[in-house]
C-alpha distance (Angstrom), angle and dihedral (degrees) to the residues before:
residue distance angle dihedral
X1 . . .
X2 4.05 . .
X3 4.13 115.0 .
X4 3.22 120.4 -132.7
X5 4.29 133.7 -161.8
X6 3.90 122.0 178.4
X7 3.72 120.5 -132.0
X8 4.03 129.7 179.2
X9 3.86 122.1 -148.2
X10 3.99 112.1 -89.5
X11 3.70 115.0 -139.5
X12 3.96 94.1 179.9
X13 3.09 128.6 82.7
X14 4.05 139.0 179.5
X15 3.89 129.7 59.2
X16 3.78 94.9 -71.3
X17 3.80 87.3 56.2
X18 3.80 87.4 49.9
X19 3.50 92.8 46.5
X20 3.71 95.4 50.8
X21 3.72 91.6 48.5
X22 4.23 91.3 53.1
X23 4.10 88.6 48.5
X24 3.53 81.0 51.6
X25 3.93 93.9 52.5
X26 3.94 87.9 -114.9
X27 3.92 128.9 111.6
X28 3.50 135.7 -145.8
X29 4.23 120.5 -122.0
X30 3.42 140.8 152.3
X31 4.14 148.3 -126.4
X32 3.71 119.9 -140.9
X33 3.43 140.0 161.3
X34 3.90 150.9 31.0
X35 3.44 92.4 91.8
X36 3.81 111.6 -52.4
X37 3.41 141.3 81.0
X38 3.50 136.1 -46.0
X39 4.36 103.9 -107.4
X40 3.85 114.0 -166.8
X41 4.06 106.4 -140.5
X42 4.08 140.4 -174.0
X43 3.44 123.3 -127.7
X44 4.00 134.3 -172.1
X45 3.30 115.1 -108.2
X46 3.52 95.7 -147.7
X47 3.72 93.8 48.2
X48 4.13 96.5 46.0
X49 3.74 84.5 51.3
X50 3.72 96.7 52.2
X51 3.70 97.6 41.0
X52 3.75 88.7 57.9
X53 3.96 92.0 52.2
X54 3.52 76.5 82.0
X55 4.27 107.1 79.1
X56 3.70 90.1 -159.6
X57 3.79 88.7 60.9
X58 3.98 86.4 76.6
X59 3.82 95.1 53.7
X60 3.56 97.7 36.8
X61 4.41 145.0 89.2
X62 3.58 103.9 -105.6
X63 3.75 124.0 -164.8
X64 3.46 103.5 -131.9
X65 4.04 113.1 -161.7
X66 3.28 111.3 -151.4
X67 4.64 108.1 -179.6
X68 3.99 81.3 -28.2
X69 3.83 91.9 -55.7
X70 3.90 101.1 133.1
X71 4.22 114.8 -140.9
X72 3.85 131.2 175.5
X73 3.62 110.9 -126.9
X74 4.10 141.6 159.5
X75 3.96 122.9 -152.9
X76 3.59 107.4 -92.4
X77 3.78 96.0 178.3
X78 3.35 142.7 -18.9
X79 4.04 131.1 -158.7
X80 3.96 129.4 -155.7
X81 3.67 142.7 -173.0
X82 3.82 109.9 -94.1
X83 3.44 91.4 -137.5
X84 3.45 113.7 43.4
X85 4.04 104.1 20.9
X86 3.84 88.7 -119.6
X87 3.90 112.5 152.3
X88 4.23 104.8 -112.2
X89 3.69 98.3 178.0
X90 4.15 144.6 0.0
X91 3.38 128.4 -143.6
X92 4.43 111.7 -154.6
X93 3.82 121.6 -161.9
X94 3.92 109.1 -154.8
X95 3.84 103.0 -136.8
X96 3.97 125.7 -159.3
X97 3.62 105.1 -142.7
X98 3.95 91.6 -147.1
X99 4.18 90.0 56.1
X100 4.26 120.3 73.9
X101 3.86 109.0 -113.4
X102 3.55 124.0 -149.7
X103 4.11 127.6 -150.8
X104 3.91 136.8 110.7
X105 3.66 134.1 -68.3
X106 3.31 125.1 -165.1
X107 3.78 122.4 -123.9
X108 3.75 127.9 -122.9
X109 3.51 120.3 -140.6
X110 3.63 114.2 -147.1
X111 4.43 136.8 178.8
X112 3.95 98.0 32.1
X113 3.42 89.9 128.3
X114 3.71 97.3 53.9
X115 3.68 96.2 38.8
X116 3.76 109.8 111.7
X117 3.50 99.7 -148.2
X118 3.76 91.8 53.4
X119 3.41 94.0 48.1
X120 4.00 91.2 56.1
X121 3.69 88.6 56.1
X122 4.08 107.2 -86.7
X123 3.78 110.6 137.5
X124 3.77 127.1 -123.3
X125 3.94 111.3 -134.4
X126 3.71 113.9 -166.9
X127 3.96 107.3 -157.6
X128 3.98 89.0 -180.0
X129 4.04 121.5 47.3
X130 3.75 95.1 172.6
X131 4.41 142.8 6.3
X132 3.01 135.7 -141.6
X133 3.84 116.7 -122.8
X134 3.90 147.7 178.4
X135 3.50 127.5 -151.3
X136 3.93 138.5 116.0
X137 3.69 122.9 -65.3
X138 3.63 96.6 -111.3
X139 3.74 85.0 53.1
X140 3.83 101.4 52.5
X141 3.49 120.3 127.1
X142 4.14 125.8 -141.6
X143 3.70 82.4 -151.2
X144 3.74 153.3 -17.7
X145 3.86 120.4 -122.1
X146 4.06 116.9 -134.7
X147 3.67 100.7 -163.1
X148 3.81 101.6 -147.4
X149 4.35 96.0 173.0
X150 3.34 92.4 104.1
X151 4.18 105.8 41.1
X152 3.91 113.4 119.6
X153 3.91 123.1 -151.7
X154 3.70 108.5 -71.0
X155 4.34 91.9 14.4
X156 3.89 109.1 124.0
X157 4.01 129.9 -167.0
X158 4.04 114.6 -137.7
X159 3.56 130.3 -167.6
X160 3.38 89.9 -94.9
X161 3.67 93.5 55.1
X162 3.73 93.8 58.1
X163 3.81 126.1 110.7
X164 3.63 109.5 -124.3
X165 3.63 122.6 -156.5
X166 4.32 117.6 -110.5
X167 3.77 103.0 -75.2
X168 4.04 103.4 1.1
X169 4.22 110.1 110.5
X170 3.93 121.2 -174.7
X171 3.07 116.2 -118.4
X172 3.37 103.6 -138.3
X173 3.86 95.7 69.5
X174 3.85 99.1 59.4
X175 3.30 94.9 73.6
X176 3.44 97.1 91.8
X177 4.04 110.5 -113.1
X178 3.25 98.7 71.0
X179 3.64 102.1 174.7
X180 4.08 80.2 55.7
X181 3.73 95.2 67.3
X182 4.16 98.1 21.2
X183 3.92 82.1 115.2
X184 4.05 119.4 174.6
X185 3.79 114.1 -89.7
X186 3.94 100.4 -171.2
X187 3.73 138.6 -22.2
X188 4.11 136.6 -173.2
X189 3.49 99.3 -121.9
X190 4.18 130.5 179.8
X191 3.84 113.9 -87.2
X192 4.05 106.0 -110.2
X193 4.01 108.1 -126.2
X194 3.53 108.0 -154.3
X195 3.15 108.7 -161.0
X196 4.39 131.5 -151.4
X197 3.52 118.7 -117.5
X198 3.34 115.7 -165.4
X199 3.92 116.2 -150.0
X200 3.84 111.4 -142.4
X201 3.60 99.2 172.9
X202 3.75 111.0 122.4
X203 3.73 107.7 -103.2
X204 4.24 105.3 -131.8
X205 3.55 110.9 -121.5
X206 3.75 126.8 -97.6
X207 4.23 110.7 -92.4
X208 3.58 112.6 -158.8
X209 3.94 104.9 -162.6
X210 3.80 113.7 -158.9
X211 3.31 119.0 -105.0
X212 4.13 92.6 23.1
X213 4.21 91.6 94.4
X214 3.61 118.9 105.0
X215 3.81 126.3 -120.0
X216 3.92 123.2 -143.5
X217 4.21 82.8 -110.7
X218 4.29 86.6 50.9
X219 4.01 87.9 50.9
X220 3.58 90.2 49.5
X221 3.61 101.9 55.1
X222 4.07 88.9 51.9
């Protein structure tokens, strides 16, 4: 199912226009990309915020209608208040479905609750949250699965030992070397204990030695 968010053509510009637009429950964002021109566009603020309720929205080819003129597009970037979590801004990357894209998608971690060795107490450390890929549009995943049911204490997953979706390569392994940038995804590692120790040595006393107290002129010359 393809999601889809409506934008009109912005013809202001500046933080007055932005402001204007927010009081008006709108946000500025912009279209780049592909080979054309940058186009400033508005977007509701309710609608934005509801499309991106959805988590695949992030990971996924939008079709972005802009005055009934239909484009493909990803989310490039987005920018929010840091107060109040409110989106302030969207950055859209047209995307030609017949050209590979490249950008991160985040993994998905799946069978820690079945794993025996988790379940005993060891602790799963993921070194790697998300990848970056390239593939076609039509190929892009909203996520990759690291099936982790099966990991025994001290067993790691590397890049290499990931299961890539039909037609979606990571990046990181055409660069040659490989082994060089085969770097550990997640492993089941033992749980650290750290113990208390308590210190029962008798603590000496404090000595205060005339002479050896600091004056407010002493402090100020520090």
């Amino acid at each position: 199912m393809s999601l889809t968010i409506n934008a009109t053509v912005r013809e202001d510009q500046g933080k007055g226009a932005s402001r204007r637009l927010r009081h008006a429950e709108q946000i500025p964002a912009i279209i780049y990309g592909a080979g054309k021109a940058p186009t400033n566009i508005t977007l509701s603020i309710h609608e934005i915020t509801h499309l991106l309720e959805n988590k695949t929205a992030y990971t996924s080819v939008l079709d972005l209608m802009v005055d009934k003129k239909k484009e493909a597009v990803i989310i490039k970037d987005l920018q929010r208040h840091p107060a109040k979590s409110i989106v302030t801004h969207v950055d859209f990357l047209r995307i030609n479905m017949n050209q590979a894209l490249v950008t991160n998608i985040p993994l998905h971690f799946i069978g820690a609750d079945e794993n025996e060795g988790i379940r005993l107490g060891a602790i799963l450390n993921q070194f790697v949250t998300s990848v970056e890929v390239s593939c076609l549009p039509a190929d892009l995943p909203t996520s990759i699965d690291v099936d982790i049911t099966n990991l025994e204490l001290g067993d790691h997953i590397s890049l290499t030992g990931l299961e890539m979706p039909k037609g979606v390569t990571l990046t990181a392994l055409t660069h040659g070397d490989i082994e060089a940038h085969d770097q550990s995804v997640v492993a089941v590692q033992e749980a650290k204990i750290m113990a208390e120790i308590e210190d029962d040595a008798p603590v000496a006393p404090e000595t205060e030695v005339a002479g050896d107290e600091a004056t407010d002129d002493d402090e100020g010359d520090k």
